[in-house]
PDB file with one MODEL, atoms N, CA, C and O in Angstrom:
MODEL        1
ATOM      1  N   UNK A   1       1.479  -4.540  34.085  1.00  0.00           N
ATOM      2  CA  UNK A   1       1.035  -4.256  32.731  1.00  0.00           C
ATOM      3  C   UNK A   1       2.189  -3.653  31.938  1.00  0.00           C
ATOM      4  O   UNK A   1       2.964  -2.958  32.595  1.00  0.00           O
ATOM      5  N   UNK A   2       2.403  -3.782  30.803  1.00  0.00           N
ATOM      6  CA  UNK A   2       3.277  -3.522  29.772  1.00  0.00           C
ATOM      7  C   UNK A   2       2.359  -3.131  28.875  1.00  0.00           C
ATOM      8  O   UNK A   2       1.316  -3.710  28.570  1.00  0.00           O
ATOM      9  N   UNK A   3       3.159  -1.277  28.127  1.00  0.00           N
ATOM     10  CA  UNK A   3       2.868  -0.820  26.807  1.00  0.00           C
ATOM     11  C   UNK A   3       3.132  -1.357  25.913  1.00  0.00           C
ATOM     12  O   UNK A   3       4.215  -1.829  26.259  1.00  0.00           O
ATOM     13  N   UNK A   4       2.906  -1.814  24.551  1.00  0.00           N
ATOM     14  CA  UNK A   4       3.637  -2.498  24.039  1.00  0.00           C
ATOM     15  C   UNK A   4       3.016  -1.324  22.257  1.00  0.00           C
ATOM     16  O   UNK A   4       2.014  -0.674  21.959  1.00  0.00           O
ATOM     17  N   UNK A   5       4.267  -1.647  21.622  1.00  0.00           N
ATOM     18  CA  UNK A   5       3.477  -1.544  20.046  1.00  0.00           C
ATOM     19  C   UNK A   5       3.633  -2.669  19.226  1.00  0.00           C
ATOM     20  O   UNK A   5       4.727  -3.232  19.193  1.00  0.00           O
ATOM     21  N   UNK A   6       2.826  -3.016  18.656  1.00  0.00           N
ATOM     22  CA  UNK A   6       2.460  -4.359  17.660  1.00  0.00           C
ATOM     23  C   UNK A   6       2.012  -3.968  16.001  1.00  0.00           C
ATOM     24  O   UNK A   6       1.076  -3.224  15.707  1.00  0.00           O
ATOM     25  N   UNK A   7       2.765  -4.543  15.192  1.00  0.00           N
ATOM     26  CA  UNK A   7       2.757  -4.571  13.855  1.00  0.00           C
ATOM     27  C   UNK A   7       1.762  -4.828  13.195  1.00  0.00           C
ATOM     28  O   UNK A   7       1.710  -5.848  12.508  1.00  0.00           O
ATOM     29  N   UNK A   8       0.676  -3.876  13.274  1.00  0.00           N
ATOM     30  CA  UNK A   8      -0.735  -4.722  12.389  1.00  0.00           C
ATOM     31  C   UNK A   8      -0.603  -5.841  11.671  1.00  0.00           C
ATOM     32  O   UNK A   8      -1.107  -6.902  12.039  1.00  0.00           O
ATOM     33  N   UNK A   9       0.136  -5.703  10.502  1.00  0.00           N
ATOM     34  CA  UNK A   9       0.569  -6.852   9.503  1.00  0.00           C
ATOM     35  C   UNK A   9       0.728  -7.967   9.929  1.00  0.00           C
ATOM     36  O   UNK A   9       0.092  -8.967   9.594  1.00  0.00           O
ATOM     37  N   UNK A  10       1.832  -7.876  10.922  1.00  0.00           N
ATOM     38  CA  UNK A  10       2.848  -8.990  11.047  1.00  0.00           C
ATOM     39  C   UNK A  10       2.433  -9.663  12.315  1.00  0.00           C
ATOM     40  O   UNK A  10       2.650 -10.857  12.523  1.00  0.00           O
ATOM     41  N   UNK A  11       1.661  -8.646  13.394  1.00  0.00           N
ATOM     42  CA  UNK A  11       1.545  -9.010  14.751  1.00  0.00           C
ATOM     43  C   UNK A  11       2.798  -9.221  15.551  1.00  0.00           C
ATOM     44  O   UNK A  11       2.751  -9.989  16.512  1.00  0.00           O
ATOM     45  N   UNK A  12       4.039  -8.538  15.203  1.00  0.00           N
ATOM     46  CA  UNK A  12       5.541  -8.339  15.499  1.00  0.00           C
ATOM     47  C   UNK A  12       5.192  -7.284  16.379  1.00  0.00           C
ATOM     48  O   UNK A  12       4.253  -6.531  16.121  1.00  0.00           O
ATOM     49  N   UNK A  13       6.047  -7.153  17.642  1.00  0.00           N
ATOM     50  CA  UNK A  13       6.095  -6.011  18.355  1.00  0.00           C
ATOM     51  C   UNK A  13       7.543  -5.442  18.385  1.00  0.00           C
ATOM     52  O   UNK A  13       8.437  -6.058  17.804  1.00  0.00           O
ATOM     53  N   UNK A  14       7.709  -4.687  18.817  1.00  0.00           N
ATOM     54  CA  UNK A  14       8.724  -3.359  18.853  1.00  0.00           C
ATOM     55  C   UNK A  14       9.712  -4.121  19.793  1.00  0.00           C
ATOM     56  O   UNK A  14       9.361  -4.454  20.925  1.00  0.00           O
ATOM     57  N   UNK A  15      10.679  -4.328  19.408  1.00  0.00           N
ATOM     58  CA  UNK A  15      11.664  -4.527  20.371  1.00  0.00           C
ATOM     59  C   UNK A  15      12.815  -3.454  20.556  1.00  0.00           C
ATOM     60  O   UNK A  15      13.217  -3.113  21.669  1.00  0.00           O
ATOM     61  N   UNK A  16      13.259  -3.003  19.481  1.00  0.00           N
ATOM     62  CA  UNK A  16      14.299  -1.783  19.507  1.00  0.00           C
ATOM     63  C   UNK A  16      14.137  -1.279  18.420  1.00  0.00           C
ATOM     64  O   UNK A  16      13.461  -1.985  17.671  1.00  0.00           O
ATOM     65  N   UNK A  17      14.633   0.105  17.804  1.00  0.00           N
ATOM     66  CA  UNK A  17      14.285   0.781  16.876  1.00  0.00           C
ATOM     67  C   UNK A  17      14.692  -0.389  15.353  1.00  0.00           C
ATOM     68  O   UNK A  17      15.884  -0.638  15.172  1.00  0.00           O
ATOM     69  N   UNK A  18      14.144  -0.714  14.844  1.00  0.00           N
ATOM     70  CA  UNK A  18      14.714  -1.509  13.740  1.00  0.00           C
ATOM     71  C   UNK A  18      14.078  -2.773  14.002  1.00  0.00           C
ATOM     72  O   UNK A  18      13.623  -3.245  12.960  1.00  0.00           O
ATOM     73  N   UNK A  19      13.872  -3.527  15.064  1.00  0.00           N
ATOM     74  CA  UNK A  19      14.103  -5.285  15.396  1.00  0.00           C
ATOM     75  C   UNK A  19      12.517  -4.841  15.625  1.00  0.00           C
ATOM     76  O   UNK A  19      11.975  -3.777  15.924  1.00  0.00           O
ATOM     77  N   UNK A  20      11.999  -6.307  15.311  1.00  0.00           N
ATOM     78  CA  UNK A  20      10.613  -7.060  15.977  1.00  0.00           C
ATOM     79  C   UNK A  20      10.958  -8.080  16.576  1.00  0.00           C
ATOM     80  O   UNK A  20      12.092  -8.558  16.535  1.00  0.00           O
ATOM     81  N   UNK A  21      10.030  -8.515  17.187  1.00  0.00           N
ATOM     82  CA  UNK A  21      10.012  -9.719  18.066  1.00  0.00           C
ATOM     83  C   UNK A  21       8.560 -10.599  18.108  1.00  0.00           C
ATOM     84  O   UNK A  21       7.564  -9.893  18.268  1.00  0.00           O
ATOM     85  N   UNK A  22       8.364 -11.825  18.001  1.00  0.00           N
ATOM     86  CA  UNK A  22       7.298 -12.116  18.134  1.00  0.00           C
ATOM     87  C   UNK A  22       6.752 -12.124  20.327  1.00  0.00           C
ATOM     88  O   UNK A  22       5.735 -11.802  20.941  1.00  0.00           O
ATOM     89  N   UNK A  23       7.761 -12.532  20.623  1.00  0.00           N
ATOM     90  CA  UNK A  23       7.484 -12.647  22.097  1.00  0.00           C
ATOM     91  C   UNK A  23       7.218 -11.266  23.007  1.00  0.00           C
ATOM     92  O   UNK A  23       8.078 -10.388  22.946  1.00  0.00           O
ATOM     93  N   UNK A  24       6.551 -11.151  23.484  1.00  0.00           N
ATOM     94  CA  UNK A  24       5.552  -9.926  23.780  1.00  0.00           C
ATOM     95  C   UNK A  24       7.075  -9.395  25.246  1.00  0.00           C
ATOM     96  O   UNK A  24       7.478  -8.275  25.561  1.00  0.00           O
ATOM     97  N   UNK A  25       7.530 -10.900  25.806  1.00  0.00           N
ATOM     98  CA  UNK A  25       8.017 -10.602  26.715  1.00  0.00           C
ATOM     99  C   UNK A  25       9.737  -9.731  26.573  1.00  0.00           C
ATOM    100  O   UNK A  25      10.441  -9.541  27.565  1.00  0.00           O
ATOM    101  N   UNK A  26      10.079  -9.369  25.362  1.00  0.00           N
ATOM    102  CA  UNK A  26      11.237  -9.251  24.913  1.00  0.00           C
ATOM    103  C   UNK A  26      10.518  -7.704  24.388  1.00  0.00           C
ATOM    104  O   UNK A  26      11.329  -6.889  23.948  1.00  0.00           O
ATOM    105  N   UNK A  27       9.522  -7.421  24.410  1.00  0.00           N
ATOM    106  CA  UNK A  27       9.493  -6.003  23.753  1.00  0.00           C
ATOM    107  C   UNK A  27       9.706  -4.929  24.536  1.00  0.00           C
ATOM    108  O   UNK A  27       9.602  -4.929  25.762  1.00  0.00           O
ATOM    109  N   UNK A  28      10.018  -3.958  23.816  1.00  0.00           N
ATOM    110  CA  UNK A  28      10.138  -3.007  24.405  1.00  0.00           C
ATOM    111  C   UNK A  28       9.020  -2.300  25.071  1.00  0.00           C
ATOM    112  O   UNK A  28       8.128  -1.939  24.302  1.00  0.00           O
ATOM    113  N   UNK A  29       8.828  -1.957  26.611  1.00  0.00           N
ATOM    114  CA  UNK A  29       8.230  -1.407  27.328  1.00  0.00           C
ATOM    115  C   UNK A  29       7.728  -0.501  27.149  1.00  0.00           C
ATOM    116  O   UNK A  29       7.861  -0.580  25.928  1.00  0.00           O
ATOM    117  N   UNK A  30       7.025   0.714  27.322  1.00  0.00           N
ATOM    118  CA  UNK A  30       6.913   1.808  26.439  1.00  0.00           C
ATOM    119  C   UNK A  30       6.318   2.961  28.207  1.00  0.00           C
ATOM    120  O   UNK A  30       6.486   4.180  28.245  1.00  0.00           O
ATOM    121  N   UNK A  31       5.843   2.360  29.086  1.00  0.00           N
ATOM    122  CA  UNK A  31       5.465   2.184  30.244  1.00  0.00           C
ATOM    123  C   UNK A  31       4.145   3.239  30.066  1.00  0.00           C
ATOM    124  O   UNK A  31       3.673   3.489  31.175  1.00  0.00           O
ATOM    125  N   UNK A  32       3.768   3.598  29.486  1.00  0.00           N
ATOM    126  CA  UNK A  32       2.725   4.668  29.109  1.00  0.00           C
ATOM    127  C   UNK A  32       2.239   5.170  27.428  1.00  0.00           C
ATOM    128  O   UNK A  32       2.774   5.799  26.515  1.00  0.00           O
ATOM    129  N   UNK A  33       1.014   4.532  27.643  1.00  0.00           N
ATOM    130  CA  UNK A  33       0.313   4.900  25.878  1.00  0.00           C
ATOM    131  C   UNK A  33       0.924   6.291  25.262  1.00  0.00           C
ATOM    132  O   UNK A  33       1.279   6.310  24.084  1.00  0.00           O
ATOM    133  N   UNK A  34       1.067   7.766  26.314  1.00  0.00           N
ATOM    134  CA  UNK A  34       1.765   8.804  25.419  1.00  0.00           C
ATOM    135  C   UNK A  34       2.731   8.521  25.480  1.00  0.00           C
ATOM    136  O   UNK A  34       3.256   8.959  24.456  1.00  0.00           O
ATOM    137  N   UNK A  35       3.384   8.060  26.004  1.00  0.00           N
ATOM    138  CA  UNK A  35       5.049   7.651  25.582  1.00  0.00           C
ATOM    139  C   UNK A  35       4.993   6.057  24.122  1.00  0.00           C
ATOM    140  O   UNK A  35       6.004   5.895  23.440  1.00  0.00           O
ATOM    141  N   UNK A  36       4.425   5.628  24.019  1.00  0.00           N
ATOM    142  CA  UNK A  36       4.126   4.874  22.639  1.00  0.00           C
ATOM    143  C   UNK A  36       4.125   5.810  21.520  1.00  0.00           C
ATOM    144  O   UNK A  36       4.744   5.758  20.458  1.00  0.00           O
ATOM    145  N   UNK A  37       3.175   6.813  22.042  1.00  0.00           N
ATOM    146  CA  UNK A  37       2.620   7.531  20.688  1.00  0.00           C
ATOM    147  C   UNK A  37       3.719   8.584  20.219  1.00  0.00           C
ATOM    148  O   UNK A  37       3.790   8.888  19.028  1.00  0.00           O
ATOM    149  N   UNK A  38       4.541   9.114  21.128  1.00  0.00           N
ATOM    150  CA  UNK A  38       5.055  10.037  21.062  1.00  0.00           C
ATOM    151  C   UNK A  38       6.669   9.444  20.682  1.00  0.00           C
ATOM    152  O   UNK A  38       7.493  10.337  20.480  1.00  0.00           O
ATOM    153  N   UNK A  39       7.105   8.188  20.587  1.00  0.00           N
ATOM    154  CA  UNK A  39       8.010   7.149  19.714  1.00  0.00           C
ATOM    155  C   UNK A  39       7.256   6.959  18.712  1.00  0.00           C
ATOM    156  O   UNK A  39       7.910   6.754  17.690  1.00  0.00           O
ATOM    157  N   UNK A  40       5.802   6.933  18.527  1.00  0.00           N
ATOM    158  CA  UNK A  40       5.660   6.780  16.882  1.00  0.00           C
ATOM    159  C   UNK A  40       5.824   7.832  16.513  1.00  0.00           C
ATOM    160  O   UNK A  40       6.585   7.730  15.551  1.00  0.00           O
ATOM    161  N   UNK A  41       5.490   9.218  16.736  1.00  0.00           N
ATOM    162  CA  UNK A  41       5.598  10.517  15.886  1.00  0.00           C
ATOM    163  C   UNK A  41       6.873  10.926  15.739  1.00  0.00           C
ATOM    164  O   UNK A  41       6.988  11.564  14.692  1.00  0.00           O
ATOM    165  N   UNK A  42       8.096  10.810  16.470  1.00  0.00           N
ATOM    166  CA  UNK A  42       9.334  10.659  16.384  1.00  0.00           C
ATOM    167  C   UNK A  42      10.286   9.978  15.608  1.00  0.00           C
ATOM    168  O   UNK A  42      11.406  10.403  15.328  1.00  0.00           O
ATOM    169  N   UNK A  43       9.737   8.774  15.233  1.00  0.00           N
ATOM    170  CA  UNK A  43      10.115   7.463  14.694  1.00  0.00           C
ATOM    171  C   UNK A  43       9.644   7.630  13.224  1.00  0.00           C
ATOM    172  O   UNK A  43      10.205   7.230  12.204  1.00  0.00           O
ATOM    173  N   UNK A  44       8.475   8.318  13.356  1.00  0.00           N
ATOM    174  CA  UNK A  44       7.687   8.247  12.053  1.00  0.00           C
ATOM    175  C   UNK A  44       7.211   6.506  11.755  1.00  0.00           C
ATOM    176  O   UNK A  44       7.434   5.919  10.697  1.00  0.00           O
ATOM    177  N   UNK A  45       6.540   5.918  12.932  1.00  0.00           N
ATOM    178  CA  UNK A  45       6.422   4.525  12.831  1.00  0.00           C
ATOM    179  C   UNK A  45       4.876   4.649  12.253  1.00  0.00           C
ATOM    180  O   UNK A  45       4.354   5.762  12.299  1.00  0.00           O
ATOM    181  N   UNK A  46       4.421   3.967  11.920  1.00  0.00           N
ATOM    182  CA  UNK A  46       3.160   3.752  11.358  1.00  0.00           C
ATOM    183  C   UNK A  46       2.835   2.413  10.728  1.00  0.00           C
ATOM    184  O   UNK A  46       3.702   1.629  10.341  1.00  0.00           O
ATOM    185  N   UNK A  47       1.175   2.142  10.627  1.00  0.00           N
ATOM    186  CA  UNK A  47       0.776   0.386  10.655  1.00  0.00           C
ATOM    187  C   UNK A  47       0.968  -0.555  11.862  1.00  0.00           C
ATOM    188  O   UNK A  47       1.046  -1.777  11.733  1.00  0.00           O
ATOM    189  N   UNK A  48       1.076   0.414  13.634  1.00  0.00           N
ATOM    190  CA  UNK A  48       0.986   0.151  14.283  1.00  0.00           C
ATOM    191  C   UNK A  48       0.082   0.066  15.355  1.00  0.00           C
ATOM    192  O   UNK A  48      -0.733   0.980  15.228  1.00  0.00           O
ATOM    193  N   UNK A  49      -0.207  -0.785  16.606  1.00  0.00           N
ATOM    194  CA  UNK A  49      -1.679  -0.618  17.020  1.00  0.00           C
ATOM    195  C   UNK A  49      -0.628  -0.970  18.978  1.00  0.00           C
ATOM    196  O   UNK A  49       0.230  -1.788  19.309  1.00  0.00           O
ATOM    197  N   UNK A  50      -1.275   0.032  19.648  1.00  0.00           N
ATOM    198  CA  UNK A  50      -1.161  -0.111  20.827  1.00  0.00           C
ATOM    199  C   UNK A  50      -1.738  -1.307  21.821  1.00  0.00           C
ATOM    200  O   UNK A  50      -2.918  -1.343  22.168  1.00  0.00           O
ATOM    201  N   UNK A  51      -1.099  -1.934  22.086  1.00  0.00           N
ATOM    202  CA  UNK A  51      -1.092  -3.255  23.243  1.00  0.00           C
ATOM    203  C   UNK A  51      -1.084  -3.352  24.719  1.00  0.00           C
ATOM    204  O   UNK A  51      -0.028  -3.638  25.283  1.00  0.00           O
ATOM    205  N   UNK A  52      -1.931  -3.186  25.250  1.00  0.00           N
ATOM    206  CA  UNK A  52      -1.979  -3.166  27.050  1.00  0.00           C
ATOM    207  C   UNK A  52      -1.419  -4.823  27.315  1.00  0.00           C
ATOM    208  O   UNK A  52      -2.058  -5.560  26.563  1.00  0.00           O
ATOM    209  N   UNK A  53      -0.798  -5.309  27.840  1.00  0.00           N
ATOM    210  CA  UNK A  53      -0.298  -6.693  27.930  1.00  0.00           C
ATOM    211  C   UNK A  53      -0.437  -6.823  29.516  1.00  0.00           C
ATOM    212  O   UNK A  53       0.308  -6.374  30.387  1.00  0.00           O
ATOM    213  N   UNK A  54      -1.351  -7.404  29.608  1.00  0.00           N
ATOM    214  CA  UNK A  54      -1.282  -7.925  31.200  1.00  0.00           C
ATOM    215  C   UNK A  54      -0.817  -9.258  31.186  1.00  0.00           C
ATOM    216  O   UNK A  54      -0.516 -10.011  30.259  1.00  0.00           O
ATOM    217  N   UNK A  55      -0.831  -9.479  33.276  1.00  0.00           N
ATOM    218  CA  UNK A  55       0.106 -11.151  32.838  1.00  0.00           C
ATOM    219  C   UNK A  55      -0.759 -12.103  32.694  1.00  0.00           C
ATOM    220  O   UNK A  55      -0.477 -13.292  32.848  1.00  0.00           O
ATOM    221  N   UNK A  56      -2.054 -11.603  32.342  1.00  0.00           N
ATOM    222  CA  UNK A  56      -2.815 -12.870  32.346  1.00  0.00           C
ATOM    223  C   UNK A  56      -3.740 -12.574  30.598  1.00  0.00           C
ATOM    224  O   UNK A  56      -4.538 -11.641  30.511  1.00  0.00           O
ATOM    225  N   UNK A  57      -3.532 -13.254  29.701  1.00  0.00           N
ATOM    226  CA  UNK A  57      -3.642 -12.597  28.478  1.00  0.00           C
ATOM    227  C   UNK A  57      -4.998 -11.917  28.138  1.00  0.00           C
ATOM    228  O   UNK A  57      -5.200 -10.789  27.686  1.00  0.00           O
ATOM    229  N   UNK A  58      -5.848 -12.872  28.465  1.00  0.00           N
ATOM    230  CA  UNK A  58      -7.248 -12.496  28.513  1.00  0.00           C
ATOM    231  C   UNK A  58      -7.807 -10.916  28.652  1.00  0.00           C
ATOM    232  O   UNK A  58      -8.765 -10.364  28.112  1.00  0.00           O
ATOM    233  N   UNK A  59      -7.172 -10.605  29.254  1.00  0.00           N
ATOM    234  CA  UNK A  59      -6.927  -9.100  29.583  1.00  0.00           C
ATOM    235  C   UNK A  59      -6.682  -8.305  29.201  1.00  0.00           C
ATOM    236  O   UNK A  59      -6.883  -7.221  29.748  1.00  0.00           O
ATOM    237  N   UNK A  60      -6.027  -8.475  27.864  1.00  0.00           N
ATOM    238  CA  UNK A  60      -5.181  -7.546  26.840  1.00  0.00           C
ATOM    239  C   UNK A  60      -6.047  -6.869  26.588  1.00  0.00           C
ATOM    240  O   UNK A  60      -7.245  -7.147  26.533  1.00  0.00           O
ATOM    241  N   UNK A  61      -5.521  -5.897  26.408  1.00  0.00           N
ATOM    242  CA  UNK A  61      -6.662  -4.799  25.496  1.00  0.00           C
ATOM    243  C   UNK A  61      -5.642  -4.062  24.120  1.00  0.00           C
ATOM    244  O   UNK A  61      -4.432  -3.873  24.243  1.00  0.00           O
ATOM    245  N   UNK A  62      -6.339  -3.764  23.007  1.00  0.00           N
ATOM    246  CA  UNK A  62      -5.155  -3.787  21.738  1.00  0.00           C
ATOM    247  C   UNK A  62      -6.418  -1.910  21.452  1.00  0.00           C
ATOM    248  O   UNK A  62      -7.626  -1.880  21.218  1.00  0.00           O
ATOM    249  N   UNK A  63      -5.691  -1.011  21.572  1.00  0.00           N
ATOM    250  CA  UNK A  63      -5.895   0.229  20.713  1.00  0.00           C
ATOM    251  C   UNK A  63      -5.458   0.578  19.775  1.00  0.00           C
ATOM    252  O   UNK A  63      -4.248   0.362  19.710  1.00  0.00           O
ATOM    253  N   UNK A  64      -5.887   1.059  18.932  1.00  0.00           N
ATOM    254  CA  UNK A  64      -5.797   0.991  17.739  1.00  0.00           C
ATOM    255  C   UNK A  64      -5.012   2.465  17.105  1.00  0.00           C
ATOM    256  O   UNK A  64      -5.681   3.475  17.322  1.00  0.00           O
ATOM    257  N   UNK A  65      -3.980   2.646  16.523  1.00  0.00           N
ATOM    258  CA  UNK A  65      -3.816   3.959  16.674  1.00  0.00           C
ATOM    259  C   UNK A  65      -4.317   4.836  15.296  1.00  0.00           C
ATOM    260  O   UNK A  65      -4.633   4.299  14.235  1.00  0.00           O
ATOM    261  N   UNK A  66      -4.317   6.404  15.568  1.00  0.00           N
ATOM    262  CA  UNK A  66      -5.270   7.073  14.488  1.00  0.00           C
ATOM    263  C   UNK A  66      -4.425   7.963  13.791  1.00  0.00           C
ATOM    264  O   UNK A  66      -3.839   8.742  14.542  1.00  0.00           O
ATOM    265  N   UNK A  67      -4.210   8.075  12.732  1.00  0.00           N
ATOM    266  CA  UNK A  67      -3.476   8.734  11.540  1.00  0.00           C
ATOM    267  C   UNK A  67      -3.690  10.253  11.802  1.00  0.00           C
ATOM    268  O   UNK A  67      -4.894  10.507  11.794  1.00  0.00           O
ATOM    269  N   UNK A  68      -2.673  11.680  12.103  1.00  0.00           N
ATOM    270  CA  UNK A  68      -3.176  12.457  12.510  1.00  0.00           C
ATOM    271  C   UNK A  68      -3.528  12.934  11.287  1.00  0.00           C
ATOM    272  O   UNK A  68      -4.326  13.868  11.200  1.00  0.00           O
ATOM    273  N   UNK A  69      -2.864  12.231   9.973  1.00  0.00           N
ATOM    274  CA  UNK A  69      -4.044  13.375   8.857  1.00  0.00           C
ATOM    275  C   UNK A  69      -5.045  12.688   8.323  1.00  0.00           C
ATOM    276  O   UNK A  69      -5.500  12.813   7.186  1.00  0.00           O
ATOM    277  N   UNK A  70      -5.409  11.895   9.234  1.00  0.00           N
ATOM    278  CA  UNK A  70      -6.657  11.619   8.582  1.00  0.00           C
ATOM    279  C   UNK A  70      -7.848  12.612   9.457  1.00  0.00           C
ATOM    280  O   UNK A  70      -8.942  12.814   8.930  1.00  0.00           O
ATOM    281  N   UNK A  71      -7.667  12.931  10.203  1.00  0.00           N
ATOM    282  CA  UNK A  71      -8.739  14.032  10.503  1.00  0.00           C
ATOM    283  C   UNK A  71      -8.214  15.586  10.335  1.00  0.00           C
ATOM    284  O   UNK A  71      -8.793  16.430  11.019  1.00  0.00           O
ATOM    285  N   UNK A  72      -7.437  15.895   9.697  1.00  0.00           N
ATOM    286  CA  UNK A  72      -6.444  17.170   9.309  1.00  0.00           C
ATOM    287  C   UNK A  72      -7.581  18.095   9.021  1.00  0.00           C
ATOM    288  O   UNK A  72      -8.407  17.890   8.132  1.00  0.00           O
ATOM    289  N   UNK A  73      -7.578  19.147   9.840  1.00  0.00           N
ATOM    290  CA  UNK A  73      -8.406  20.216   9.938  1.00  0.00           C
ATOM    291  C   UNK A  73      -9.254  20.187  10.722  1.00  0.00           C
ATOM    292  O   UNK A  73      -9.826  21.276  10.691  1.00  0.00           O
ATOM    293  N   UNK A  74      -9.928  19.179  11.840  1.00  0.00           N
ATOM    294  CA  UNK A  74     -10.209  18.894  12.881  1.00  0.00           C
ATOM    295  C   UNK A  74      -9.688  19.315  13.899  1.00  0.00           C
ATOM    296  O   UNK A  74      -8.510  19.232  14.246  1.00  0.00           O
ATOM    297  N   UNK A  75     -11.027  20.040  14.695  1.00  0.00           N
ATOM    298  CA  UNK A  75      -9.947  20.275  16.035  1.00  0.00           C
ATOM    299  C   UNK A  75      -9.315  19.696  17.160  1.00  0.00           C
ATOM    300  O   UNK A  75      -8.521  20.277  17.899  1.00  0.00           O
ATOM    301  N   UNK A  76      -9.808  18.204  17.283  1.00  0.00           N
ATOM    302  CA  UNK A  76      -8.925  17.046  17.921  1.00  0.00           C
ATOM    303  C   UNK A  76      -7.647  16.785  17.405  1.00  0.00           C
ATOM    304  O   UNK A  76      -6.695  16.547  18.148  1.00  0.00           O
ATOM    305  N   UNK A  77      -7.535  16.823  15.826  1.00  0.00           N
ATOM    306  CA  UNK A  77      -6.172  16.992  15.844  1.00  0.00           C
ATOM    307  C   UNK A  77      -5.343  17.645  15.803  1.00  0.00           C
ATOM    308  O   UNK A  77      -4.187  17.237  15.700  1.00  0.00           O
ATOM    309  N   UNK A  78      -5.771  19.240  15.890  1.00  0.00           N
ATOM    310  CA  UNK A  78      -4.931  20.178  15.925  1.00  0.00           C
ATOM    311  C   UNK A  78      -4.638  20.429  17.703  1.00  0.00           C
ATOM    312  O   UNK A  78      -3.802  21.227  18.128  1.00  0.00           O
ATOM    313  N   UNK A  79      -5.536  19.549  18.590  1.00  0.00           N
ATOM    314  CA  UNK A  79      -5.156  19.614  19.951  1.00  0.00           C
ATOM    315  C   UNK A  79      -4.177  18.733  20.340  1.00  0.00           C
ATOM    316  O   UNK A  79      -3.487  18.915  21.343  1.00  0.00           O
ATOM    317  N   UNK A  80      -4.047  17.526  19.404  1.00  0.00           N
ATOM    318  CA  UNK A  80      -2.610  16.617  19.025  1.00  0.00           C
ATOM    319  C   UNK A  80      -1.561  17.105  19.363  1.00  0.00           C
ATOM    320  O   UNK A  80      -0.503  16.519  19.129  1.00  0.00           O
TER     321      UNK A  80
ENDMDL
END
């Protein structure tokens, strides 16, 4: 299985800081959902949605990621 991040818009995934890629197999690995998330808060990436990529596609599972101010003053996101 491969982390992947994918471009809502575009359906482009992350290949290196700057580059997309359409081929899932050229992206960058991320090897763990907090390690995705924690390159978007770093990156300041956003309009992105988390990708489980197994080798058999059917399988994929796509999470969706959540804006931390959109629940700002919440205590889930102050446990963020």
């Amino acid at each position: 299985m491969k982390v992947l991040l994918q471009q809502k818009a575009t359906s482009l995934y992350i290949k290196d800081v700057g580059v997309m890629t359409r081929d899932a197999l050229e992206a960058m690995d991320f090897l763990s959902s907090t390690k995705a998330i924690e390159y978007c808060a770093i990156k300041k990436v956003t309009g992105v949605q988390i990708v489980l990529k197994f080798d058999e596609q059917h399988y994929d599972i796509v999470l969706p990621m959540v804006s931390e101010r959109r629940y700002h003053g919440h205590r889930a996101a102050q446990a963020f």
